[in-house]
N, C-alpha and C positions, 0 to 999 in steps of 0.2 A: 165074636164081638161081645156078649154076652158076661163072656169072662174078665174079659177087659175092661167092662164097667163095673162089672161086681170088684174086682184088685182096688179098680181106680176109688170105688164107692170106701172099700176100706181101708186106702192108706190115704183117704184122704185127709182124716183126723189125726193120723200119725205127721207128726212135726218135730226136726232136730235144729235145734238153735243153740248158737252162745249166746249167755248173758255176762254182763259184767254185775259182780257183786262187791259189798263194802264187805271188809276183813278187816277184826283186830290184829293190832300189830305191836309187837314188844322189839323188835331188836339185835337179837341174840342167834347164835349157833348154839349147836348144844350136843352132848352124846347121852345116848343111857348107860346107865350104870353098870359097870359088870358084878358078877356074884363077890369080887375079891372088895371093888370098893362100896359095894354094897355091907361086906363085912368089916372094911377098916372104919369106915361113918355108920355103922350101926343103925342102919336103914336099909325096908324091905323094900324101897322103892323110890323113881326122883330121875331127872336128869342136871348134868353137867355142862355150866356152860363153857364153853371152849373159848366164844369172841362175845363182844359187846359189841354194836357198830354206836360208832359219834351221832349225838346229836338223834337219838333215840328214846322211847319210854326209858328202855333198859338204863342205857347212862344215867339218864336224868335220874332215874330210882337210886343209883347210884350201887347198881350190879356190878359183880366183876367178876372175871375168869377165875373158874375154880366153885364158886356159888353152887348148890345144888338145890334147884328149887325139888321142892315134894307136893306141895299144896297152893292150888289157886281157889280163893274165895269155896276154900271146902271140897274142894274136889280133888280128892288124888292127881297127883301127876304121876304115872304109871312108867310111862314110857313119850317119847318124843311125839307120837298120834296124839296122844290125850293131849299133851300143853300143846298142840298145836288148835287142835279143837277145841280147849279153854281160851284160848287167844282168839282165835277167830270169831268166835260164837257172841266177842264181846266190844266190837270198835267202840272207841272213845267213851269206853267205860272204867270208873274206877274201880280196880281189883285189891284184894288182901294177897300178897304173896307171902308163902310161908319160905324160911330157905334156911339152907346150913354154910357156914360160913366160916372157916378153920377150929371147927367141933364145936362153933356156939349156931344155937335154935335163933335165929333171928324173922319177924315181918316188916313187910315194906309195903303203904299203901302208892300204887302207881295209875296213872290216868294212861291206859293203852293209846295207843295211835289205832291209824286205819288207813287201809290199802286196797285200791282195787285189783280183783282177780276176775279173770277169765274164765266162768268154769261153762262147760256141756250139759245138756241134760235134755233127757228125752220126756216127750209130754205126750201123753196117748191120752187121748178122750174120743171114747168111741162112742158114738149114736147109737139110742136104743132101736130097738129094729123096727119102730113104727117109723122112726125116722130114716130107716137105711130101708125103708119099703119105698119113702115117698121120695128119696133121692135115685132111687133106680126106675120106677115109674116116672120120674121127672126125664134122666136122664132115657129112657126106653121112649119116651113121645115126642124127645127133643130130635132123637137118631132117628125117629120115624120121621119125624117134620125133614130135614134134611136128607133124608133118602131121597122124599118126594119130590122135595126140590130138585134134588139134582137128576132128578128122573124126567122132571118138565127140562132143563135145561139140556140134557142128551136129547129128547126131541127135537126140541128149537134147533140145534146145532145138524141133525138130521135134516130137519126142511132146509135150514140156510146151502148145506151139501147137495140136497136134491138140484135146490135153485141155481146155484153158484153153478151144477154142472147140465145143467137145462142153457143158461144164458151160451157156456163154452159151445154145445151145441148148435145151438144157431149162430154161434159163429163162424 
């Protein structure tokens, strides 16, 4: 039993929840660059976008297939992680995008959208151990209180047994 409150004592700060959060949102599909059109555009780095969706940032910026962004408000775009993380990191904020655009350097200021996502995350806060002392002495005198109890109550059920077969007795 013992062990069973100590488990219970420390998973009970351990908690797994979804939350929903706000995410920037641009629009677009996109691929990374490979080393050749890395070498045709003369850039070390950036993705390509493949779609636009209607009625998006992207559109509204007036993006379009083939675009290669590289830079958002100073921030490398590396690879599709990064502009995914410069996007998210900024709902309904106005960005600098930097972008290439049939071999001309062009920017475009764009106001992102935002979207909710579902993400997981685990949240551990565990008690210092004055506290994970006074919750097992809590819970150690709460199991002693209901032992006792139920120790009076296997009595009680004892005598009504005794009684119950005394009365058949005399019958």
């Amino acid at each position: 039993m013992k062990k069973l409150l100590v488990i219970t004592a420390l998973l009970i700060p351990l908690f797994m929840f979804a939350e929903v959060e706000t995410i920037g949102y641009f629009g677009i599909l996109s691929e990374p660059l490979n080393d050749a059109m890395k070498a045709a555009l003369d850039l070390d780095h950036g993705v390509i976008i493949t779609k636009v969706y209607e009625d998006t940032p992207a559109e509204k910026g007036g993006f379009e297939n083939g675009d290669v962004i590289y830079e958002i408000d100073g921030e490398m775009i590396v690879d599709i992680d990064a502009l995914k993380k410069v996007i998210a990191d900024r709902p309904n904020k106005k960005v600098v995008i930097k972008f290439l655009r049939s071999g001309d350097h062009s920017k475009e200021s764009v106001t992102l959208g935002e979207k909710e996502k579902e993400v997981f995350k685990f949240k551990l806060e565990m008690p210092d151990m004055e506290e994970m002392q006074e919750m097992l002495a809590k819970g150690k005198a709460e199991f002693k209180d209901q032992l006792e109890n139920l120790e009076k109550e296997i009595e009680m059920l004892k005598k009504e047994i005794e009684e119950i077969k005394r009365q058949l007795q005399e019958q």
